[in-house]
C-alpha positions as CSV (number, residue, x, y, z in Angstrom):
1,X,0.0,0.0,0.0
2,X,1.5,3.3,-1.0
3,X,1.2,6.2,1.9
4,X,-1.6,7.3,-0.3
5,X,-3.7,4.1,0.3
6,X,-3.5,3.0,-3.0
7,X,-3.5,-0.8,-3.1
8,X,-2.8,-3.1,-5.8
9,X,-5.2,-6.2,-6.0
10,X,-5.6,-8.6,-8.8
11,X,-8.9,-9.6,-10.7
12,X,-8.9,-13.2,-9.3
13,X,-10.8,-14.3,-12.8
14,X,-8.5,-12.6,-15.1
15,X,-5.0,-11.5,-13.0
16,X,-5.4,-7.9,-14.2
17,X,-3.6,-5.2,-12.0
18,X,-6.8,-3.5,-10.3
19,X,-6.0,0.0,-8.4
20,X,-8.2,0.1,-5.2
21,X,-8.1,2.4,-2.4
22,X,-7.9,2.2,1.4
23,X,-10.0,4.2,3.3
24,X,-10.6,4.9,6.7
25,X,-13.0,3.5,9.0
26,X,-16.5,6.0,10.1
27,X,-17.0,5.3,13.8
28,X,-19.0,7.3,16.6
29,X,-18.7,7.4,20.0
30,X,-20.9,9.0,22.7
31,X,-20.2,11.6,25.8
32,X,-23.8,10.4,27.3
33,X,-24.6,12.3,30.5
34,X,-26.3,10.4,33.3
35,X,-27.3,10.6,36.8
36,X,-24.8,13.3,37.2
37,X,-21.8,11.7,35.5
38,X,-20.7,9.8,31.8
39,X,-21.4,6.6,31.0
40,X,-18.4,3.8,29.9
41,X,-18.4,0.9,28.9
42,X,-15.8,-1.9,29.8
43,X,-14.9,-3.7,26.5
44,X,-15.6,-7.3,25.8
45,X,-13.4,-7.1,22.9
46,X,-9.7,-5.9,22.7
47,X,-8.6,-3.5,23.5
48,X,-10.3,-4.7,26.7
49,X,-10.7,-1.5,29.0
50,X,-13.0,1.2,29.8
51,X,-14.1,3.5,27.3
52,X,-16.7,5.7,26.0
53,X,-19.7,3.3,24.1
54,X,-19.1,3.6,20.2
55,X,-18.6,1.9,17.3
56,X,-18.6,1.2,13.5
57,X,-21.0,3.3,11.4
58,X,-23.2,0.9,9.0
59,X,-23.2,1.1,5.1
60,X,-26.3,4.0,4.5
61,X,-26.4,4.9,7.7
62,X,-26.4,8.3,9.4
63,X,-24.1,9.2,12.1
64,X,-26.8,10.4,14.5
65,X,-28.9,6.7,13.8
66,X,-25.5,5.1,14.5
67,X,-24.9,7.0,17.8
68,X,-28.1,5.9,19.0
69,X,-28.5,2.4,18.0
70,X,-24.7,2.1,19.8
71,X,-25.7,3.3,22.6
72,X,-29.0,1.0,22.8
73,X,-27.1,-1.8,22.0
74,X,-24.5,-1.1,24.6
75,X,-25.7,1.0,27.3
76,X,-29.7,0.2,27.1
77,X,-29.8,4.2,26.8
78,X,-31.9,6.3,24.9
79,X,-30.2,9.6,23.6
80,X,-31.5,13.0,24.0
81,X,-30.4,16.3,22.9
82,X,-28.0,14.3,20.4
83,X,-25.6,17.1,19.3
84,X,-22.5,16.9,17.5
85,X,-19.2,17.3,19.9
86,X,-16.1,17.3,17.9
87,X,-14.6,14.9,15.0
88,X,-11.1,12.8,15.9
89,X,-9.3,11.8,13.2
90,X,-5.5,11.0,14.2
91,X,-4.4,8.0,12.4
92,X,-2.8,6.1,15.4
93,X,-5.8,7.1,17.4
94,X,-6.9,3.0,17.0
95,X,-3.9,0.5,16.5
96,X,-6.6,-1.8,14.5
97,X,-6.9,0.6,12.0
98,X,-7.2,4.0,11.1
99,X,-10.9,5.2,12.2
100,X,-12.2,9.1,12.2
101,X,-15.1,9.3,14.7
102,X,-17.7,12.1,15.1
103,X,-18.2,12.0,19.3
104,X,-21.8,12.9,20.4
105,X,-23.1,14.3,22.9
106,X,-26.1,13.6,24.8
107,X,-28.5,12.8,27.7
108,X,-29.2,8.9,28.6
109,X,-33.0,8.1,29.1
110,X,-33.7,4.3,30.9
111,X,-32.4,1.5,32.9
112,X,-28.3,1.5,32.3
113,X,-27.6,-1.8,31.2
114,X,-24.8,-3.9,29.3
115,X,-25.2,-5.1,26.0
116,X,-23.2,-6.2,22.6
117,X,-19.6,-5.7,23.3
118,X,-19.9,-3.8,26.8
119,X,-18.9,-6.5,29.5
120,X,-20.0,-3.6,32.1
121,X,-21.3,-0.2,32.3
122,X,-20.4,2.3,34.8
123,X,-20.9,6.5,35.6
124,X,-17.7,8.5,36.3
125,X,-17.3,12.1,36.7
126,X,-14.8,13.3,34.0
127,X,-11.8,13.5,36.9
128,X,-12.8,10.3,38.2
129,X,-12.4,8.0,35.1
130,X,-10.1,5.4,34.8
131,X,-7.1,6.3,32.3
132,X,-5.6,5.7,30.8
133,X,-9.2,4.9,28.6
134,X,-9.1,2.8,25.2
135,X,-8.1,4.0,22.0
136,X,-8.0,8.5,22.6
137,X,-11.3,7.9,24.3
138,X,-8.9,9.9,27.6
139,X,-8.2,12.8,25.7
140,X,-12.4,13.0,24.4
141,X,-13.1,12.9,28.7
142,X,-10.4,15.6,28.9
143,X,-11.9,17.8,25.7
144,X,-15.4,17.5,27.3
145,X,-14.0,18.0,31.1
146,X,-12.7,21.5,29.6
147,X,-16.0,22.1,27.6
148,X,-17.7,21.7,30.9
149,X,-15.0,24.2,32.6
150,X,-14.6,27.2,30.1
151,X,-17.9,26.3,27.6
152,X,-15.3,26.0,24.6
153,X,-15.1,23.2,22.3
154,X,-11.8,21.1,21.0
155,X,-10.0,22.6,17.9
């Protein structure tokens, strides 16, 4: 792959050169606000540690459909006041692969619950989370920690 994320495959009927491209990953992950603190979610799956709940956007789907069906599936939590925090996109910010996620914000509606992925669920003040957090999900606590502080979001 050529720092561009061109790839060379091969037509497996005829063994022509094909040029494809790599691209990265849509993801979302949630700041959800509940009974005076943030929801996270231990992982099931590695990287297994805390982190905010998230994950893959599906094919035709829209980022605010995917924040919420996330955090149904692994909180039990229905979003309110779904607005748009701020958009991470640092290339080593997942070792997997290279992701950009939109992070969310939002109030949590229900009985907190595991689901999916999400071994456990747990509320933390922003100075009370573990860290470090999976993947950047320390620095997005930190972001919204000064948000909360001085009303100014990440640049």
């Amino acid at each position: 792959m050529s720092r561009e994320g061109e790839v060379r495959e091969f037509c497996r009927q005829c063994g022509t050169a094909v040029r494809t491209w790599q691209r990265p990953a849509v993801t979302v992950d949630m700041l959800i606000r509940y009974q005076g603190g943030i929801v996270l979610v231990y992982r099931r799956n590695d990287p297994i540690n805390w982190a905010l709940p998230g994950g893959y956007v599906d094919y035709g789907e829209r980022l605010e459909d995917a924040a919420r069906r996330e955090a149904r599936e692994e909180t039990n939590l229905e979003l309110e006041d779904l607005e748009q925090f701020h958009v991470y996109s640092d290339p080593e910010r997942d070792t997997r692969q290279h992701s950009v996620t939109t992070v969310f914000l939002a109030a949590g509606s229900g009985e907190l619950r595991a689901g999916d992925d999400a071994e456990r669920v747990a509320i933390f003040t922003p100075s009370e989370a573990p860290h470090p957090l999976a993947f950047d999900h320390s620095r997005m606590v930190r972001d919204f920690a000064d948000y909360l502080r001085e009303g100014r979001r990440p640049r």
